[in-house]
N, C-alpha and C positions, 0 to 999 in steps of 0.2 A: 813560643812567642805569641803567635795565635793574629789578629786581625789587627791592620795597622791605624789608628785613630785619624789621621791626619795627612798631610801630605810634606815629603823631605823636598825641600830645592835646593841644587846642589850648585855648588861655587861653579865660577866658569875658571877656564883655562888661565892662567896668569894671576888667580885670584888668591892663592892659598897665601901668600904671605904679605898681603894688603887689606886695608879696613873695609868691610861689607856691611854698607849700610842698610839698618831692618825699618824700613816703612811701617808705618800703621795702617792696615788696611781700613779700618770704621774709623767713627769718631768711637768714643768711648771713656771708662775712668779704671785709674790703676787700681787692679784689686791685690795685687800678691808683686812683689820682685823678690826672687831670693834663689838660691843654690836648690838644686832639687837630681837628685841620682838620678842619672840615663839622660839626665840634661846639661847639667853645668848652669850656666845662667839661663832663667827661663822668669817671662813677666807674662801675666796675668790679666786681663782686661773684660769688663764688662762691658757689651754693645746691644745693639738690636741689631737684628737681620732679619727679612721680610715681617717685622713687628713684633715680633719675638725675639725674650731675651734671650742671649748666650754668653759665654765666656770665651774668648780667644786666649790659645796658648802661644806662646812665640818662643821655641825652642832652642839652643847651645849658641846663647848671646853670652857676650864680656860682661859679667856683672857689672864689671865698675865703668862700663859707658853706657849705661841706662839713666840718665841724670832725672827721670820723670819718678815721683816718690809715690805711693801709697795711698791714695784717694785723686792725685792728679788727673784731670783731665786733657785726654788728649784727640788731635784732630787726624782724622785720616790722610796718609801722605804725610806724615811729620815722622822724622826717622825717631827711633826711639833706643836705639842701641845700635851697637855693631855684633855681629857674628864674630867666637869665638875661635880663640886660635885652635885647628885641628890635634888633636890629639891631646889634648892637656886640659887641667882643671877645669880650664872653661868650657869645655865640652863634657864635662864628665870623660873623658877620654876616647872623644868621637872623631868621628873625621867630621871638617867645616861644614856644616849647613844649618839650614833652617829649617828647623820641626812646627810647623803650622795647622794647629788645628782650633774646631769649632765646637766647643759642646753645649746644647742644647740647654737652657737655665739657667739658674742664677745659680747655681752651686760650683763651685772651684774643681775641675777634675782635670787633671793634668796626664792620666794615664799616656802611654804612647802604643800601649795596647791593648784590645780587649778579648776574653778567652773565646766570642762567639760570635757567629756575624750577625744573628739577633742583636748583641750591646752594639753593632756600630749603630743601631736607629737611634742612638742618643748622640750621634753627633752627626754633623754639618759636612760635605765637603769644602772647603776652602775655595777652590778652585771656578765652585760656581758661581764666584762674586768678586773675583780678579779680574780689572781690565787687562784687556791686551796691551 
């Protein structure tokens, strides 16, 4: 498997069979929605963070409640999907969470792993630009 890109958050207690709404953490604009192996539904977004561009990945969402298309832009704090039902297509066959990560640039890279912990310097951790 090798190093994890991003950071998983995992449903709470009561949650597995209710809709989990996925927040936009930046503002930003849609670069990618679509079906991607080891994700299920996963969208795509171009942002800045500390002035520098990045791509955010938002990991094993319901394709079909992402209703923001393809160059849309969006505001941080505006839900942009729901988290896919565990263990089924929508997850590529994961259990329910959300795969959040940050990669450094304008380039699209959706990995959810990388073979060295050298390549994690191309990404961001997520976590350091979460409010509480």
């Amino acid at each position: 498997m090798g190093y994890h890109t991003g950071v998983d958050f995992e449903i709470l207690p009561g949650e597995e069979n209710t809709d989990v709404a996925v927040k936009a953490m930046n503002d930003g604009v849609v670069l990618q929605k679509r079906f991607a192996s080891g994700y299920g539904g996963v969208i795509v977004v171009s942002s800045m963070v500390d002035n520098q561009p990045v791509t955010i990945v938002y990991g094993h969402l319901r394709l079909s409640s992402i209703q923001a298309k393809v160059g849309d832009k969006i505001k941080a704090g505006e839900t942009i999907g729901f988290l896919g039902n565990g263990c089924s297509k929508e997850t590529d066959g994961e259990r329910k969470h959300l795969h959040l990560s940050i990669h450094k640039g304008t380039e699209v890279n959706i990995r959810g792993y990388v073979k060295s912990k050298e390549l994690l310097n191309d990404w961001v951790d997520p976590c350091l630009y979460l409010k509480q």
